[in-house]
C-alpha positions in Angstrom: 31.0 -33.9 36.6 28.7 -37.0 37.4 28.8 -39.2 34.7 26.2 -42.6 34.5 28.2 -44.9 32.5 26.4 -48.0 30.9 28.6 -51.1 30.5 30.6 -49.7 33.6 31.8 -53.5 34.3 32.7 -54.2 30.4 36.4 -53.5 29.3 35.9 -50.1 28.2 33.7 -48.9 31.1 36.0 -50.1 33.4 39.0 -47.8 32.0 36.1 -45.1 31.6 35.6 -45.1 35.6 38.9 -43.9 36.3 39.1 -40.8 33.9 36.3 -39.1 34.9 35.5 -37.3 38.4 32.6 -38.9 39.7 31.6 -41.8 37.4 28.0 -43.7 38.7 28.4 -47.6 37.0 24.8 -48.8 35.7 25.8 -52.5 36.1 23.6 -55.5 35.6 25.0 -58.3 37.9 28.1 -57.8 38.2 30.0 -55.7 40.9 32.2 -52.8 40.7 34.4 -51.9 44.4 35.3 -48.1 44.9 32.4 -46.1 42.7 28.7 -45.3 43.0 26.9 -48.1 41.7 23.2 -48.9 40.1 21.7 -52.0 39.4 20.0 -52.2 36.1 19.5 -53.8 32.9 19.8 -52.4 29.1 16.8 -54.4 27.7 14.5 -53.2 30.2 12.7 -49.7 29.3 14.0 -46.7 31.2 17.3 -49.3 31.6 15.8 -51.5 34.3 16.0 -48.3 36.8 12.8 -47.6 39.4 11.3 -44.0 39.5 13.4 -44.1 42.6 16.8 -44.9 41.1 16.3 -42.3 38.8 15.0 -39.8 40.9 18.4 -40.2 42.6 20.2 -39.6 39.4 19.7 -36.2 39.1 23.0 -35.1 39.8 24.1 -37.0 36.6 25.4 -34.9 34.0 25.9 -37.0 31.4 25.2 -40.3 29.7 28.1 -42.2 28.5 26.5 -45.8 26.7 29.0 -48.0 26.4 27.0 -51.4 26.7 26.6 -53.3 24.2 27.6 -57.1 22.7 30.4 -57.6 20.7 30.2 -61.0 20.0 30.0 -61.0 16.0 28.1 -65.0 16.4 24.7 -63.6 18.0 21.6 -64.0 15.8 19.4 -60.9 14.8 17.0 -61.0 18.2 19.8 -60.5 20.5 21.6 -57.7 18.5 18.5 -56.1 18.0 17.8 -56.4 22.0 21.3 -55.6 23.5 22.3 -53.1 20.8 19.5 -51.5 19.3 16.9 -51.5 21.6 19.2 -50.7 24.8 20.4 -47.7 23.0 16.8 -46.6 22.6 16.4 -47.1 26.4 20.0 -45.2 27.0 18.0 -42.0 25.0 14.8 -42.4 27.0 16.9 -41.8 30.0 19.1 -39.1 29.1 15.6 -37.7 27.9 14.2 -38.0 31.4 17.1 -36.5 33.0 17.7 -33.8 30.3 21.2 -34.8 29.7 23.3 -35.1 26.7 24.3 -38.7 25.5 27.2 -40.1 24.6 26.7 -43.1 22.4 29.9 -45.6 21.9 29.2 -47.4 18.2 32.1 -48.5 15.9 34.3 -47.4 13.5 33.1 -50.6 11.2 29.9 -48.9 11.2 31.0 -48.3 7.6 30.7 -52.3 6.5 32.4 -53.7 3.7 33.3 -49.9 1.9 36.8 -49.3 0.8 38.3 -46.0 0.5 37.9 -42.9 3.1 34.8 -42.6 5.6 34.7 -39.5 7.3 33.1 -39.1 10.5 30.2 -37.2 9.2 28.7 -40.1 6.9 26.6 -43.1 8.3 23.9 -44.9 5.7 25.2 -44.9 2.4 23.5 -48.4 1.5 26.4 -50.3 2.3 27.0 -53.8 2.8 28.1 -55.3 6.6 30.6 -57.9 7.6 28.1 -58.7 10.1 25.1 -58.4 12.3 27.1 -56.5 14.7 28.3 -53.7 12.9 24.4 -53.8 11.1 23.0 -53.1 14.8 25.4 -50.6 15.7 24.5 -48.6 12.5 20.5 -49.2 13.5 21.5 -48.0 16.9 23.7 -44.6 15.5 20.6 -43.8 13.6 18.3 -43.9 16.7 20.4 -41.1 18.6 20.7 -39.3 14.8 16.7 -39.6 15.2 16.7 -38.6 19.0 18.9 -35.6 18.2 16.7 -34.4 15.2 14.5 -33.7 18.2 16.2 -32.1 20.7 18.8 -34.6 22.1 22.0 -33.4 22.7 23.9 -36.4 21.8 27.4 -37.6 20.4 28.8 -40.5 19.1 32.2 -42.1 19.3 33.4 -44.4 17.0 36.4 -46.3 17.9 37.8 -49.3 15.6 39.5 -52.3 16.4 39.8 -52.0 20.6 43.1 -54.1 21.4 46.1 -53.7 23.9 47.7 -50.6 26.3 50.0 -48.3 24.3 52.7 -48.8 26.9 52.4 -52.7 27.8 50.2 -54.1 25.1 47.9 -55.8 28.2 44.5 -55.9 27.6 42.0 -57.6 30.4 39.7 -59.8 28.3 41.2 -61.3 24.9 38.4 -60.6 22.4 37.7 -60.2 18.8 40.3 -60.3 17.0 42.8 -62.2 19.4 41.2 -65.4 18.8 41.0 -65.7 15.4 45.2 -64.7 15.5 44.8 -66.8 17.9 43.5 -69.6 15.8 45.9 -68.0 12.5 49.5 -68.3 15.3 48.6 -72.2 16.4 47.9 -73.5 12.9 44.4 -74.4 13.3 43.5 -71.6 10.6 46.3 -72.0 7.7 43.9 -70.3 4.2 41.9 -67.9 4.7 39.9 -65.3 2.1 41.7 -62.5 2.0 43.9 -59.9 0.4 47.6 -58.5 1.5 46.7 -55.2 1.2 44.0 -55.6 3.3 44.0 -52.8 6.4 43.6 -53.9 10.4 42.6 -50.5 12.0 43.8 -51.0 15.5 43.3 -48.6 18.5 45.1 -49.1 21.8 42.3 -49.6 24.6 43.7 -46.4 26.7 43.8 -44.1 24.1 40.1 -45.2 23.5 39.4 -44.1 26.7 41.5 -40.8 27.4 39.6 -40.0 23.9 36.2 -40.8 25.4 36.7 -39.1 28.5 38.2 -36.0 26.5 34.3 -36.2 24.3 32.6 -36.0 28.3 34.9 -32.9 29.4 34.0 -31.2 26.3 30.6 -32.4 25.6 29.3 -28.9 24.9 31.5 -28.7 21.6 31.0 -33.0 21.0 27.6 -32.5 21.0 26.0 -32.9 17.2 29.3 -34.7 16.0 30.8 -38.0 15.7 34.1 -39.0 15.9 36.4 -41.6 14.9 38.7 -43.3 17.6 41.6 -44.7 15.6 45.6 -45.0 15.8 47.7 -43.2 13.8 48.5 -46.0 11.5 47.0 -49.3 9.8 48.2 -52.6 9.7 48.3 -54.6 6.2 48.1 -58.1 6.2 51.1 -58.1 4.3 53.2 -56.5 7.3 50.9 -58.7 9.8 52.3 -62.1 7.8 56.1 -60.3 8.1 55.8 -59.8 11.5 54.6 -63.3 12.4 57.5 -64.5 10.7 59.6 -62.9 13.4 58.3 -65.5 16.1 59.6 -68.8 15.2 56.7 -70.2 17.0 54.0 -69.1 14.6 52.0 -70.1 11.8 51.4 -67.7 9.0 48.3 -68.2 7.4 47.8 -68.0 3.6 45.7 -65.5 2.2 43.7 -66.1 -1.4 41.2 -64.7 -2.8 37.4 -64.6 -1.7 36.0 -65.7 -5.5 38.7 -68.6 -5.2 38.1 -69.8 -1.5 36.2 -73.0 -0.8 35.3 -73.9 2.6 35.1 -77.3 1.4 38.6 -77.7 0.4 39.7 -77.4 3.6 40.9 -80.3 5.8 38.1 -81.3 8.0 39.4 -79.8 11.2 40.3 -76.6 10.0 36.8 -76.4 8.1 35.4 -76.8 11.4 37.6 -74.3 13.3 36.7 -71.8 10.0 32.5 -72.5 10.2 33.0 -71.8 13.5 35.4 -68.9 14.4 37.0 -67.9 10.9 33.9 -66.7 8.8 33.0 -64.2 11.2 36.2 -62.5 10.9 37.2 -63.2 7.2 35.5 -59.9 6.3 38.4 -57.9 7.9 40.6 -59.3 5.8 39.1 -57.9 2.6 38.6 -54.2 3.8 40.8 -51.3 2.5 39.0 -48.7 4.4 41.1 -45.4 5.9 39.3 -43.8 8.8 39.1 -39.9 8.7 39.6 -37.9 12.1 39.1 -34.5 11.4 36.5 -34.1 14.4 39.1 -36.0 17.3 41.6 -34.3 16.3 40.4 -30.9 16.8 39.1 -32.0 20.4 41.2 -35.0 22.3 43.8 -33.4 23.7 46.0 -36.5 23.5 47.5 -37.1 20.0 46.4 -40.7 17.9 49.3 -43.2 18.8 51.3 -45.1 16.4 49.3 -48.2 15.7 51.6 -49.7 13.4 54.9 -52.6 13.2 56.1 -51.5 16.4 53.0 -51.5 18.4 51.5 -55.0 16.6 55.0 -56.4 18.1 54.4 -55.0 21.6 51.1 -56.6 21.6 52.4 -59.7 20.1 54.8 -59.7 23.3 52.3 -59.4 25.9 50.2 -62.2 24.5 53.3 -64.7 24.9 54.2 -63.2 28.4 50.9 -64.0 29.6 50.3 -67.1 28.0 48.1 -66.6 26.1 50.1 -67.4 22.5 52.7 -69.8 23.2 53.9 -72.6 21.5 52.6 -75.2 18.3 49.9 -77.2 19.9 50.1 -80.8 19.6 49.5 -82.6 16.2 49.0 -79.5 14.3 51.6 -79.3 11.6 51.8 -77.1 8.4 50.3 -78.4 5.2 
C-alpha cells in the first residue's frame, strides 16, 4: 500500500516511514535517504506539488498528514498557515487523487475541559491552553467539513508524544522536555498549578504502530477518530515524588492559578516563566481522562503503561544522553 506521508522528515513521519510498505515522503527541504521522495511545501495549494508530481502520485493509496507546528509560541498567522490552511491543502489533494486522508491532530484538541472526552466529541465551546491546540481543532473541523462531502477521512489524536517504550530515546527533545527541563535545573521553582493535575503521556512508537494500524485498516478508520494515549496518566503529585528520587533535581512548587503572580517571582525566573513557562502552565491545571473506545477496537497492539515506571525510564534516558544532568551554576533553591 503506497502511502504519501506529509511531515515525512518530522519525528513522527520519520517512525511512520518504516511501518508502512511503500511510504512516498512529501518533504520541504529537508532529505530523507532510502524512500520515494517529493519536494513540496504545506502552505502552497495543492501542497506545493506540479500537475506532474501529482500525476505521478497515482499509485498513492492514502494520505497520511502529519505536518504541522508544534511550537506552542507562534502567533495566529503562522498557525493558521502551517496548521489550518496546510490541512485544507492535504484534503485538496486526497480529493484530487480520490484517496482517504488520514489527519494527525491532538488529543488536547479538548482545551482546558476536565473530565472524560471521548473520541467522538470536538466543539463543545471550550476554552484552549493555546493557539496550537485552537488550530488543530480549526483544522479537525476542515476534514469534519470535507468528510460531510464525500471525503473519506480519519483522524488520529495522540496526546503528549514523548520517549520509546523500551529505551525512553526520543530524537528531538520537544514540548514538554524543556519546560522539565527548566522545572529539573531550578530555573522554574513556582509554578500555577494543581497536584492532581494529569500529564497524558504516549510513548512515540506506540504512536506510530497505532497510526500505521489506522492506514492498514483505513476502510474501518474511515468516519472515526481516535485517541492515541498510554494506558495510564501522570499526576503532578507522582511527577514531584519521582523527582525526588534524583538527588540532582529541583522540584518545583505548585500553587494555585487565582494565587500566582508573575511578578513575585525573582527576576530571572520571571524571565525564564514569560518566556518558556506560561505556555506550558496550562497542563498543569488539566484533569482531563482521554476515552479510547475507537483504538482499542482497531490497533492491534495494546496501550502501554505510561505511568511511575515509564516517567522513570524516560527520566533515565534524558540523563544518559545529557541532556538533564547536574544543578547549573548559581542556581540555588529559594
Amino acid at each position: 500500500m503506497s502511502v504519501l506521508i506529509t511531515g515525512a522528515s518530522g519525528e513522527l513521519g520519520r517512525a511512520l516511514v518504516g511501518r508502512v510498505d511503500d511510504p512516498v515522503g512529501l518533504v520541504h527541504s529537508a532529505s530523507i535517504g532510502g524512500i520515494r521522495t517529493v519536494r513540496g511545501d504545506v502552505r502552497e495549494p495543492a501542497l506545493g506539488l506540479t500537475s506532474g508530481i501529482l500525476a505521478s502520485l497515482d499509485d498513492v493509496q492514502c494520505i497520511v498528514h502529519c505536518a504541522a507546528t508544534t511550537d506552542f509560541g507562534l502567533d495566529d498567522t503562522a498557525y493558521e498557515t502551517l496548521n489550518v490552511r496546510g490541512t485544507a491543502h492535504a484534503i485538496g489533494v486526497a480529493r484530487d487523487l480520490d484517496v482517504p486522508l488520514v489527519y494527525v491532530s491532538t488529543a488536547y484538541v479538548c482545551g482546558m475541559r476536565g473530565g472524560t472526552v471521548r473520541e467522538d466529541e470536538l466543539d463543545v465551546g471550550q476554552a484552549f491552553g493555546n493557539g496550537y491546540e485552537s488550530s488543530k481543532l480549526r483544522a479537525e473541523t476542515l476534514v469534519h467539513a470535507a468528510a460531510a462531502h464525500g471525503l473519506r477521512a480519519a483522524i488520529v489524536r495522540p496526546s503528549i508524544v514523548v520517549g520509546d517504550s523500551r529505551d525512553g530515546s526520543i530524537g528531538t527533545y520537544k514540548n514538554l522536555y524543556p519546560i522539565l527541563k527548566l522545572v529539573v535545573e531550578g530555573r522554574l521553582q513556582t509554578l500555577p498549578g494543581r497536584y492532581d493535575a494529569k500529564l497524558s503521556l504516549v510513548p512515540i512508537d506506540y504512536v506510530a504502530d497505532a497510526l500505521a494500524s489506522v492506514v492498514r485498516q483505513i476502510d474501518q478508520a474511515v468516519g472515526r477518530t481516535h485517541h492515541l494515549v498510554g494506558a495510564d496518566d501522570i499526576s503532578l503529585r507522582q511527577l514531584s515524588d519521582i523527582f525526588a528520587e534524583y538527588p540532582p533535581f529541583f522540584i518545583a512548587r505548585y500553587v494555585p492559578p487565582s494565587a500566582f503572580a508573575v511578578a513575585d517571582l525573582p527576576a530571572v525566573e520571571r524571565g525564564y516563566y514569560r518566556r518558556f513557562g506560561e505556555m506550558y502552565a496550562s497542563y498543569f491545571n488539566r484533569r482531563v481522562t482521554f476515552d479510547a473506545t475507537n483504538t482499542d477496537a482497531l490497533v492491534e497492539r495494546p496501550r502501554p503503561g505510561t505511568g511511575p515506571d515509564y516517567l522513570r525510564l524516560l527520566i533515565d534516558h534524558c540523563l544518559e544522553s545529557g541532556y538533564l544532568g547536574g544543578r547549573p551554576a548559581g542556581v540555588e533553591p529559594r
